[in-house]
N, C-alpha and C positions, 0 to 999 in steps of 0.2 A: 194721861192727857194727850189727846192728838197736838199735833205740830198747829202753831197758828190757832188754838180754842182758845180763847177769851180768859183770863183770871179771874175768879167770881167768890166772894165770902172774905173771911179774914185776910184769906191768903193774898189775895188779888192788894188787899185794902196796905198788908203791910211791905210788899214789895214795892207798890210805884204809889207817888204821890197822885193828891185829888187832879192836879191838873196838867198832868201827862197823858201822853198818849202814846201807844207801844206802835212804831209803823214801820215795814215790811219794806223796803225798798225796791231791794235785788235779791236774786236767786243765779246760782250757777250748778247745773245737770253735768255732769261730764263722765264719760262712758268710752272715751276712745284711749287705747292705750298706748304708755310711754311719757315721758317728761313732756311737761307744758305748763303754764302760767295763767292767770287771770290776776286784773285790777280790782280792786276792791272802789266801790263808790267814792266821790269827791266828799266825801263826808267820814267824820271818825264815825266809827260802827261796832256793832257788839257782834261778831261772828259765832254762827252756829254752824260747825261741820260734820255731816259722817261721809264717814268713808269706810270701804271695804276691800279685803285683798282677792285673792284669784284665787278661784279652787284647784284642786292638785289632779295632775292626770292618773289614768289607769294605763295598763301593763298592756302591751299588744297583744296580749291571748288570753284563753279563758283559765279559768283556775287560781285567778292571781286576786290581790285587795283590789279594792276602788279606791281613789281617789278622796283625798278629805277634802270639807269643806274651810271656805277663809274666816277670817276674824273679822268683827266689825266693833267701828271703835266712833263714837262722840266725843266732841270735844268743843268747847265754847272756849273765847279768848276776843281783848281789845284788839282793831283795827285801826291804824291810821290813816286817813283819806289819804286817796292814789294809789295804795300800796301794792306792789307785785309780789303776789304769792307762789311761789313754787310747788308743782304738786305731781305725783306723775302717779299712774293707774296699771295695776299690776293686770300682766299677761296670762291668761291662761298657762294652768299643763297641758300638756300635748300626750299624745298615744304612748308615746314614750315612756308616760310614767313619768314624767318631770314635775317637779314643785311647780303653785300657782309661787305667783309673782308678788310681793308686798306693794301697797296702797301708800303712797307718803303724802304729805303736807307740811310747808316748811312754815313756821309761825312769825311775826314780824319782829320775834325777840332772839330766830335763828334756831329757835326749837323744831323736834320733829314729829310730827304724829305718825306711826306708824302702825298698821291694820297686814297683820303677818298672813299671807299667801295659805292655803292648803299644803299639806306633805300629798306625793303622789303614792300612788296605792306600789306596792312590790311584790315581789313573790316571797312566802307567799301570805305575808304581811297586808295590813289596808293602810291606806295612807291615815297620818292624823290631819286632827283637826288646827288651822290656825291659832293661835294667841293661847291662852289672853294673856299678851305684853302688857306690863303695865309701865308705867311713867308718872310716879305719883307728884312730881311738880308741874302736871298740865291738869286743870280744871278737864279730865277724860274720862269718860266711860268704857269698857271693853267687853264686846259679847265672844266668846270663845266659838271656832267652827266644830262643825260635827265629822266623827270619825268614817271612813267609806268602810262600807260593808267587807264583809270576805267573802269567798265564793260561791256561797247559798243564802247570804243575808243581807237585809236592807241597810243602806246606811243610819248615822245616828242625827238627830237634829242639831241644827244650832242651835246656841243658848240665846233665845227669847226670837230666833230668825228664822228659818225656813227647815222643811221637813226633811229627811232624808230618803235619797231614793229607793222605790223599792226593789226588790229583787224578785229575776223570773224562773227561783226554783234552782238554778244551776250557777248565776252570776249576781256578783253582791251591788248594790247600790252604794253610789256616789252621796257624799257624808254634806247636810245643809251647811247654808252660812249662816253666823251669827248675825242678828236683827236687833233690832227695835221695833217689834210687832206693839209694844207696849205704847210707844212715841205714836204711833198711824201707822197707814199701809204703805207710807213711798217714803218710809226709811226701814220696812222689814229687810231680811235676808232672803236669798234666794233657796231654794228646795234643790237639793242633789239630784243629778243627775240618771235615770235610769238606765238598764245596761242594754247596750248597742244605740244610744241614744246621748249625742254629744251636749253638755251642758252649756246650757240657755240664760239659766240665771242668775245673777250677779253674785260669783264667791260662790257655787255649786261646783261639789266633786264630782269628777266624772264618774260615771256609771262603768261599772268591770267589763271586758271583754272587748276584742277586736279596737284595741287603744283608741277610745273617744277624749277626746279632749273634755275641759272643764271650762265651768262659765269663768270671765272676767271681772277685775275689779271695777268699781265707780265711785264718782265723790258726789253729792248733794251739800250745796251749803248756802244758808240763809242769813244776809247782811241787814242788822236791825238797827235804826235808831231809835232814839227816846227824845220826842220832840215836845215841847211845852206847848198849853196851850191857853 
């Protein structure tokens, strides 16, 4: 069921009463990385969060792994009006071959949700995939990233996110990030990075050769109330 479609049949009938209405308030995008905070509405709310980590870099020359992809992780949980949430968006890897960065979100009970970064690709190893962390006392989801390629082969996909990059016969592709292709298309994972070609997409392993960095994490999250009517 896409994000925001309607509840329709039983289902709809035994989750909310006849004289509710499910309404959408706030939305928060964030895509820049490092620590930072957002308010939650003046209203207690039912939060819906994903988030995603950082894909892992590749190795500054040819012959080496690529980079894996990050973990993506759902998590729904109560909001109390006003509230500042803590959250910070993992960093890409770099040429170097460095780990993507973890995705966190602090909950207003002091919990953490965390969406594990990419392994960066080595010699002459491929980076792995993110996650899947789990945290079985948060109401969470976890889609695992995908592994980067080695030095003739595509990467691997995320689980239910994006594809893994291809490879051009000599360098391996950067490994996808874990999605929610299943939720809609703007909480899928990003597709791996291909090689000489730095990653684009959110939680994509970079592509092998000539050290290209990987994409970054981001968080999407949906502040709902349940209003009578």
């Amino acid at each position: 069921m896409a994000v925001g479609q309607p509840l329709r049949g039983f289902s709809g009938q035994r989750m909310i009463p006849r004289a509710a209405r499910i309404r959408v308030r706030e939305i928060a995008y964030r895509t820049a990385t490092g620590p930072a905070t957002v308010v939650s509405p003046n209203y207690p709310a039912v939060v819906e969060v994903w988030i995603i980590g950082a894909g892992g870099g590749c190795q500054q020359s040819g012959g080496n792994g690529a980079g894996g992809g990050a973990e993506s992780v759902w998590a729904r949980f109560p909001c109390p009006a006003n509230t500042l949430l803590s959250y910070s968006i993992g960093a890409a890897g770099s040429g170097n071959s460095s780990d993507g960065g973890d995705s966190t979100i602090t909950l207003p009970t002091g919990q953490t949700v965390r969406a594990l970064g990419g392994k960066g690709g080595a010699s002459p190893a491929p980076g792995a995939g993110g996650g899947a962390n789990t945290q079985p006392s948060i109401n969470e989801i976890h889609r695992a990233g995908g592994t980067g390629g080695t030095s003739a082969a595509a990467g691997s996909a995320g689980t239910d996110g994006g594809p893994g990059g291809g490879t051009n016969g000599s360098n391996g592709g950067g490994g996808g990030s874990g999605g929610f292709s299943s939720f809609g298309d703007i909480v899928n994972g990003g597709a791996g990075a291909t090689p000489g070609v730095s990653g684009t997409n959110a939680g994509s392993g970079g592509g092998q050769a000539n050290g290209f960095t990987a994409g970054s994490g981001q968080l999407f999250a949906i502040f709902t109330r349940l209003t009578m009517s």
